[in-house]
N, C-alpha and C positions, 0 to 999 in steps of 0.2 A: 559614455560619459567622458567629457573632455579630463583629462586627468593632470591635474597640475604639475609641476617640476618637480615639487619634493615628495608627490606619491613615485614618479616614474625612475627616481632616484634611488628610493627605498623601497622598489623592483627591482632594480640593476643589486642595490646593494644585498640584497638576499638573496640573489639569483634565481630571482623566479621567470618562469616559463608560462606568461599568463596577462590575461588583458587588467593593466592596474585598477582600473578605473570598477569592475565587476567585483576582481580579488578584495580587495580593502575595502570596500563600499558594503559588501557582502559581510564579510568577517567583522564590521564595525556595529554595525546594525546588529548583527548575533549577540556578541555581545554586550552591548547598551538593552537590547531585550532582558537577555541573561541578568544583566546585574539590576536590574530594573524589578523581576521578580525576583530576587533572592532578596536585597537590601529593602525595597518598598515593598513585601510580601502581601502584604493587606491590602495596600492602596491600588497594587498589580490587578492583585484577583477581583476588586472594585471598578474598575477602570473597563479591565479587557469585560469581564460580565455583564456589565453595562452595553459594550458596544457588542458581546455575543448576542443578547436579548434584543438589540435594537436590529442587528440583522436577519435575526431568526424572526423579527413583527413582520419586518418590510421588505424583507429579499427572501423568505426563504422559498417562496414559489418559483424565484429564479434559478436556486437549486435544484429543485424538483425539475425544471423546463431543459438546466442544459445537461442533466445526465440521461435524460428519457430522448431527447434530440440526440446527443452522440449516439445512443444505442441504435436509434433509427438511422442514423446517417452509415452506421456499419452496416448494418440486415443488409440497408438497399446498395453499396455499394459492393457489399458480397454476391448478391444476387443481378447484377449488372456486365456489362462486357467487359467492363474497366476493373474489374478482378482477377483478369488472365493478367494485366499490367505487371510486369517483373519489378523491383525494389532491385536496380543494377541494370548493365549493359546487356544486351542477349545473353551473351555466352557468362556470364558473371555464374556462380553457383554458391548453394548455400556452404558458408564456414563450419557449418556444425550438424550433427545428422538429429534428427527428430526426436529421439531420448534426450537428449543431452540441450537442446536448444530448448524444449519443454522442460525439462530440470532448473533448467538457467532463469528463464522466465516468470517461471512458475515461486520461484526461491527468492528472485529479488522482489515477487509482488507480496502479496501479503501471506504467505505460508506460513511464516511467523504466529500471524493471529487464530490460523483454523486450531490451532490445541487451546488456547485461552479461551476461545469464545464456545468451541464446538458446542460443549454441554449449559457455558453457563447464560451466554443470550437467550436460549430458547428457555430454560425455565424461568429465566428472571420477567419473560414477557409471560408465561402462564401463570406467575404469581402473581404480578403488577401487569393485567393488560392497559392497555392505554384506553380500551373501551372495554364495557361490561360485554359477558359473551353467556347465555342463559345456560347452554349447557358443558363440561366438563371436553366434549371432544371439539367443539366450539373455539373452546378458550386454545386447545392443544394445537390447532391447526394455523388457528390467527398467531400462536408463537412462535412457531414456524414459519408461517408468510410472511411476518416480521423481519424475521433472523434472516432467510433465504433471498429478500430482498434488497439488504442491508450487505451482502455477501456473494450477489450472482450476476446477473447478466449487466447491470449497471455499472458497477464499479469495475468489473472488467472494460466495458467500453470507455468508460474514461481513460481505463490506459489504454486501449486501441489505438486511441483517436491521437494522445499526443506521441504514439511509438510509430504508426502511420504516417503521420504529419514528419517527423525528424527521420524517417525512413525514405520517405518521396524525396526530399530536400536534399538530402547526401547523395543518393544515389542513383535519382532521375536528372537532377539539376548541376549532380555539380558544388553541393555549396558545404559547408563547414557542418559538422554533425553538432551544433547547437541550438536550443531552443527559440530564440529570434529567429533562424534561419526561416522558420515553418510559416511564418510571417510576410515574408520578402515579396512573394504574390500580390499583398494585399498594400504595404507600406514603400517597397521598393527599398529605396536605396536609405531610408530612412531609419531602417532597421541596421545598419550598419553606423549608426549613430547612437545618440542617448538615448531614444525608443526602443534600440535593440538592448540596452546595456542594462536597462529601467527592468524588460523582460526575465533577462539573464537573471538579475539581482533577484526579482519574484521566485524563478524557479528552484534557486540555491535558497530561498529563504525557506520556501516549501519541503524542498526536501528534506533540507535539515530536523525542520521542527515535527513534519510528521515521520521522519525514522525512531528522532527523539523519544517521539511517545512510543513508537514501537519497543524502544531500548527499554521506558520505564514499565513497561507491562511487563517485556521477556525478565524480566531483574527482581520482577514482585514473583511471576510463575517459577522463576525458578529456587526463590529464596522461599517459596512455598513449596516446594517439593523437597527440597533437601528438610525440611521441617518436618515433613510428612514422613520421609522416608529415615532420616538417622536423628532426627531430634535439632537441628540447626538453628537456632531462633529466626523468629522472623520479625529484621530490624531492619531498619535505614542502614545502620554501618555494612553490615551482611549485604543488601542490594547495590551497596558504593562500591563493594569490592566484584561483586559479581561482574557490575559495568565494566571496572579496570578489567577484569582478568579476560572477558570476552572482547572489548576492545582491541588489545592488546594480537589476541588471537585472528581477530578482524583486520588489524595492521599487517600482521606476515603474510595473510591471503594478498589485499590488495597490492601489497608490493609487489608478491608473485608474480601479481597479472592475469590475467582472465582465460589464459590458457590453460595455466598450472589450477592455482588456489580457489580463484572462483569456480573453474568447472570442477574439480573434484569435490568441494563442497556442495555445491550444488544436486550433485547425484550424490554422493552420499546422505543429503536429509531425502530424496524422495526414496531412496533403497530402505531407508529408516521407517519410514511413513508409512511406506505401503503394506508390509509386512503390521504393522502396526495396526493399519484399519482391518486387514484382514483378518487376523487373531480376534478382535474385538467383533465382528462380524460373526465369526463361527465359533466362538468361544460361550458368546453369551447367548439373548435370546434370536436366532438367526430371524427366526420366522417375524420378528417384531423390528428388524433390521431392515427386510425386504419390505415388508410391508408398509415400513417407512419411506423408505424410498419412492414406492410407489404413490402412495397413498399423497406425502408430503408434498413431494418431488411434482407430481402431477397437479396439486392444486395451486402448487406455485408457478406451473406455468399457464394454468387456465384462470389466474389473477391478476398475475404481473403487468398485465396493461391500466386494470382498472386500478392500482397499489402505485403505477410510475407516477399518479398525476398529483398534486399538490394536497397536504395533509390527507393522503392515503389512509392513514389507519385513523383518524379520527386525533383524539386525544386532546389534551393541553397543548399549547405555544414551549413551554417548558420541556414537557415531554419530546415532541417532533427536534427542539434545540438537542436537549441530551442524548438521541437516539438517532435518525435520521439524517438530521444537518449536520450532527458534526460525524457519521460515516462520511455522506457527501463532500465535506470537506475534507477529511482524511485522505479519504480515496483523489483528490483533485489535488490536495499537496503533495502527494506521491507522482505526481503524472508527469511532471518535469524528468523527475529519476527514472520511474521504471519503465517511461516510454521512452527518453533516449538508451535505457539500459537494452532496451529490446530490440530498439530501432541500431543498436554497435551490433547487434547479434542475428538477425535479420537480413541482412546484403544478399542477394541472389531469389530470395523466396517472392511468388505472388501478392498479389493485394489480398486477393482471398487466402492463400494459404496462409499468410500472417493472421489474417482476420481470425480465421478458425482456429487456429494456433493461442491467439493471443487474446480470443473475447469466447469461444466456445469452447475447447476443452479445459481454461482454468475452471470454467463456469460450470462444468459438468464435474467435475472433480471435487469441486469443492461443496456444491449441493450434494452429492454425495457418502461425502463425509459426513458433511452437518448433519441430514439426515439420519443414517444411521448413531451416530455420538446424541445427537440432540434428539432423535426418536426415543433411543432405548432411556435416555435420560428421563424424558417428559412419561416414559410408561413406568417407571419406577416412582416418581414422583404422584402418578394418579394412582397407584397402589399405595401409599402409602409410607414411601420411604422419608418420614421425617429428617433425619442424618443428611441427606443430598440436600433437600431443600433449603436445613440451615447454611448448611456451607456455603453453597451460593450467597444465600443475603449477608454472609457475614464477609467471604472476600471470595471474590469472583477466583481469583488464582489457585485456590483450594480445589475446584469443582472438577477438576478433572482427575486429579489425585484418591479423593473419595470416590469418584465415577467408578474406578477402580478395581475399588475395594472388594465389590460385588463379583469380580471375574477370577479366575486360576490364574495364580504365578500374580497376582497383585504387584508385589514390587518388581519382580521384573517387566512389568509394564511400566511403571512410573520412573524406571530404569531410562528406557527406552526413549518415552516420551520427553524426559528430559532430556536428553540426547541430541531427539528432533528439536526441540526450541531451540538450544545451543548453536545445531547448526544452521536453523534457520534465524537464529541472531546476528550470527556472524555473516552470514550470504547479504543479511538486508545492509547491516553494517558495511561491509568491504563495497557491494556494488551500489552503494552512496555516494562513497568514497569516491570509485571512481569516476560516477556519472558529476560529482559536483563539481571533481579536480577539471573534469573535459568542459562542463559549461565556465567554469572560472579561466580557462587558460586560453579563451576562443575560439574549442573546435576542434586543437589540440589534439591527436590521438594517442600522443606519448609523448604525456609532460611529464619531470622533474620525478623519480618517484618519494623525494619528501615533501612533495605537497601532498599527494595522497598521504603520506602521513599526518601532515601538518589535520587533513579535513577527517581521518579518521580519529584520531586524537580528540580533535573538538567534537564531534558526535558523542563519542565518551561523554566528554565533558559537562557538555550544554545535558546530557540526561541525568548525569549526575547531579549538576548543580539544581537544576530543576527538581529533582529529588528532594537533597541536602535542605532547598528553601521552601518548598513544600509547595514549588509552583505550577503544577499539574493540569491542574483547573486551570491557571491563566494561559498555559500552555494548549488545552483542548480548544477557550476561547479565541488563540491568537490564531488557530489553523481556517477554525469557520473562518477569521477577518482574512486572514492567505488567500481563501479558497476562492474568496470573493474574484478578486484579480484575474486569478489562474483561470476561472469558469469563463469568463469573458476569453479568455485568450485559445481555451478549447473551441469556444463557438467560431473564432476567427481561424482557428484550424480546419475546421469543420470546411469552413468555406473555402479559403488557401486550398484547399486538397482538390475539394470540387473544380471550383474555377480553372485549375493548373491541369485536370485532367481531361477536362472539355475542350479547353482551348489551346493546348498543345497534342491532342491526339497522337501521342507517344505510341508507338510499336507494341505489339500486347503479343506475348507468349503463351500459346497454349498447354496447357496444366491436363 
């Protein structure tokens, strides 16, 4: 964006380290949203619902096409010659050894969400399927194809494709680690203009608002567990302070830097996690763990083609908006962040070894998990356990808490698990921070560290105030309308990557 004198003024004058025209267009728009759903609260959640339903009538089959297309655009260029392609110069090598660049990864994508969701998607789709199912193990498997779909190979390829894309661009070409960059293939020098600025602006708007919702789930799980566990009420004031106090924690990491704060946080939730699945694994019913795995695990991948293609599971327009389209967007508002977050961490490694890194073990890990959390769930529930059931329909946040209840050392699980959120609050929080400070500053690898404060701050914020005005819903609506953008500009990744690999026949290291 051409940026007038008195924004470029009041850049100098704050001394910021960042393209003005991105920074203030970005932060403006935030908040004019912001106070747009707090002050007009009703007219908000009328407005954006309107335009969620009218995208979910008319576009949502274009959801369904470009997250089932990036997944294919990965397979096949995993299984190609153009997967020995290094991400760097020959001798370039990876920053980070394989524990620790999978911790990182895995921490800034959605790890956050596998303790919210583990137990409570699958049952909430066994209770309310989206289509009748005649019998009992029927309904159990479709809630888990639901859930495993909603959480596996899909939404990890969306971050493939834009962490692939701002990976090629840095470090095969040469160009600035920003989200326009992945573009330049296809627009040329136009992206170095307001087309690129227009981009940038999308991918900061995306991030923001889908961390946001991340913040407002981790702040309801966690003000649910302290209720659970010492008596805590569970209130708006209670989730405002949780925001501050994790924010806060999120701002000394990203100052840190991604050396310090981010990688130790990082591995410390999956040291947290793991230990965590496993106890829950051999603690409860094992045999009903494995056999979930197996059982689940394998029908989700002997379906997932026929589940990738447009109203998969059947159901209402309403349903597929609340369930489907807005993961899909979720997951496409994050892909700004967690692909440049992966693409700063990435320098040195393969096309394939990223591939598999960053689209097949999150993807195994997290089926995984669901499974056994969402299995032993869903067998409790077809026994009989009324007590789980309610929780869920009463607040999703609850359902892992009473999950629980049923194992040895009870609270010291809920101990734990809290724990893990905390730190994967803070991971998704700080490595927002910084992927926003780098698309906001042009490229930037080490701006200002009070702008990272300045954008962890308002992350806070904007979850908070969303909260405080009870904008949640306008907020799930505003990500589908993000997402819309973003999908288009995955597909042009999609392509950008192709084209630049064919026709620059770049030097390929063998792996």
């Amino acid at each position: 964006m051409n940026s007038p004198g008195i924004v470029e003024r009041l850049s100098k004058l704050l001394r910021l380290k960042a393209d003005p025209g991105v920074f203030f267009t970005s932060a403006l728009l935030i908040a004019i949203f912001v106070l747009f759903g707090v002050v007009y609260t009703k007219t908000a959640t009328q407005v954006f619902g309107t335009a969620q339903s009218a995208i979910s009538d008319s576009m949502g089959w274009f959801y369904h096409l470009t997250v089932t297309l990036c997944l294919l655009f990965c397979l096949v260029l995993c299984c190609t010659k153009y997967g020995n392609v290094k991400l760097g110069k020959p001798d370039d090598h990876p920053e980070f050894g394989y524990l620790t660049w999978f911790s990182m990864l895995f921490s800034a994508g959605m790890g956050i969400g596998i303790l919210f969701w583990s137990v409570a998607e699958p049952i909430t789709h066994f209770e309310n399927p989206p289509v009748p199912s005649s019998t009992v193990n029927q309904k159990a498997h479709l809630a888990m194809d639901i859930t495993l779909l909603h959480w596996g190979l899909h939404g990890w390829a969306i971050f493939a494709v834009a962490g692939l894309g701002m990976a090629y661009a840095a470090y095969r070409r040469g160009q600035l680690l920003t989200f326009r960059a992945v573009l330049y293939p296809v627009f040329g020098e136009h992206t170095n203009g307001l087309l690129g600025s227009i981009v940038d602006v999308f991918a900061i708007l995306g991030t923001m608002f889908g961390v946001a919702t991340s913040l407002g789930f981790g702040a309801q799980q966690i003000n649910a567990g302290l209720n659970h566990l010492v008596g805590i009420q569970s209130s708006l004031s209670t989730q405002l302070m949780l925001i501050a106090f994790i924010t806060a924690i999120a701002t000394v990491s990203v100052v840190s830097g991604l050396d310090r704060g981010i990688k130790f946080l990082s591995k410390l939730a999956i040291w947290l996690a793991l230990p965590l699945w496993l106890f829950v694994l051999i603690a409860g019913p094992t045999g009903v763990g494995l056999e979930s795995i197996v059982s689940y695990g394998g029908n989700y991948l002997q379906e997932v083609v026929e589940h990738s293609l447009v109203s998969s599971f059947g159901g209402s327009t309403t349903w597929q908006s609340d369930w489907t389209l807005f993961y899909w967007g979720w997951w496409i508002a994050w892909s700004p962040f967690v692909g440049l977050f992966v693409a700063r961490i990435s320098k040195g490694r393969t096309i394939r070894e990223f591939l598999l890194g960053a689209l097949m073990l999150p993807t195994l890990v997290t089926c995984v998990w669901f499974c056994v959390f969402g299995g032993m769930g869903l067998d409790r529930i077809e026994h009989g356990d009324s007590e789980l059931a309610t929780a869920v329909a009463d607040n999703f946040a609850i359902a892992i808490f009473v999950f629980f209840s049923d194992f040895p050392l009870p609270t010291l699980l809920s101990i734990v698990s809290l724990l893990v959120i905390i730190v994967f609050f803070v991971t998704s929080s700080d490595s927002a921070s910084l992927v926003i400070d780098y698309i906001a500053s042009g490229g930037d690898r080490n701006p200002p560290k009070r702008q990272r404060v300045f954008w962890a701050t308002l992350e806070g914020v904007v979850a908070a105030v969303l909260l405080l005005g009870g904008g949640m819903a306008p907020m799930r609506a505003f990500q589908i309308m993000t997402g819309l953008p973003l999908a288009v500009i995955l597909l042009l990744i999609c392509y950008s990557v192709a084209r630049s690999l064919v026709r620059e026949e770049p030097v390929v290291t063998q792996t």
